[in-house]
C-alpha positions, 0 to 999 in steps of 0.5 A: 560913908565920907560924904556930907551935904552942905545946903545954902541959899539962893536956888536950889535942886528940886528935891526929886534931883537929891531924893534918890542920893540922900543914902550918900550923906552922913551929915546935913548942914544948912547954911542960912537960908538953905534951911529954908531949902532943907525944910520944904524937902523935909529933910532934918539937917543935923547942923544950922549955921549962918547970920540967918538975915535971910532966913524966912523965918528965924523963929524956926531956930528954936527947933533945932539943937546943933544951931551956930550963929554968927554976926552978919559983920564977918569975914566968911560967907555962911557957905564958907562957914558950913564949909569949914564946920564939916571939914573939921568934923572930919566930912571928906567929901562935900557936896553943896546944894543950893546957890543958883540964881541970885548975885554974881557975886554970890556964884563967882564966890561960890565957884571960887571955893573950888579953888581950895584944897578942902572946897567942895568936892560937888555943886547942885543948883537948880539946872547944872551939876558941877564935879571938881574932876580929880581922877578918871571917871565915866558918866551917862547923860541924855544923848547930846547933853552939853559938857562944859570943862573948865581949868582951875587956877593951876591950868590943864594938862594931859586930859583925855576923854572919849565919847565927847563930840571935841576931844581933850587929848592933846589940849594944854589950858593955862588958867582962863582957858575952858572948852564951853558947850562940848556933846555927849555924842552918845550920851556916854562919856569919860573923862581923865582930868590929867595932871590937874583937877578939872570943873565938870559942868553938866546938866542937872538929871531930874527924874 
């Protein structure tokens, strides 16, 4: 098991949409607010971090053993705070929950973390689930589901796919470029990222 769960604030998954995967993390970390998240699913969160100045209730802190505090004049983000601690615990694969809605500055430096070569691995907001795509793989979602593929900074390349309504192969994509509102015909597809990573964007499954 090489997966953690990194929980923030602003929206966030229904817990029905993360219930079933909860058997993947080894390790809950909240980042702020995302306590707020992880104790309305009863969920125990093995590491609390942040400034907490949006945490309801920062009394509830003294109920937890494994609690970072920071100041609120810093550089990093609690996201980006949670990030580094479970990275340097040894945490390969992220996936982060929580941070939908909210200030698009908020979600353009959440996105922005994908960037790096030890940012998240997987994003879950309320509605959308977002993969950083690093090797072929095959997904199934409704019939017409909307898949939406996005570049990184690095550009795109030799992309395939199969069972999308526009295909991949042959597309070049120099960073800003992105292929929005592409179909799941059947609803089964793959795709191969190329000679880059890709960001999947695709609807949220809530059972």
């Amino acid at each position: 098991m090489d997966r953690a769960l990194l929980v923030t604030g602003g929206d966030a998954p229904p817990f029905s949409a993360l219930s079933a995967r909860l058997g993947e993390f080894g390790f809950v970390c909240a980042a702020d607010s995302g306590l707020d998240t992880v104790r309305a699913w009863g969920v125990e969160p093995d590491l609390v971090v942040g400034d907490f100045d949006s945490l309801a209730d920062p009394s509830v802190l003294s109920e937890y053993s494994a609690v970072i505090r920071h100041p609120a004049a810093k550089d990093d983000t609690d996201t980006e705070i949670g990030l580094c601690e479970l990275r340097a615990r040894g945490w390969l694969r992220v996936t982060m929950a929580g941070g939908g809605g909210g200030r698009l500055d908020h979600l353009l430096a959440l996105r922005a973390l994908f960037e790096r070569p030890d940012g998240p691995d997987e994003w879950i907001t309320a509605r959308e689930r977002v993969l950083k795509l690093s090797a072929a793989a095959d997904f199934i979602l409704a019939p017409g589901a909307t898949v939406s593929v996005f570049p990184l900074s690095g550009g795109a390349s030799g992309m395939e796919s199969e069972g999308l309504a526009w295909p991949l192969a042959g597309l070049s994509w120099d960073a800003g470029h992105f292929g929005v509102s592409n179909v799941a015909t059947t609803g089964r597809f793959s795709v191969k990222p190329g000679k880059a990573p890709l960001l999947l964007v695709l609807p949220l499954a809530v059972p």
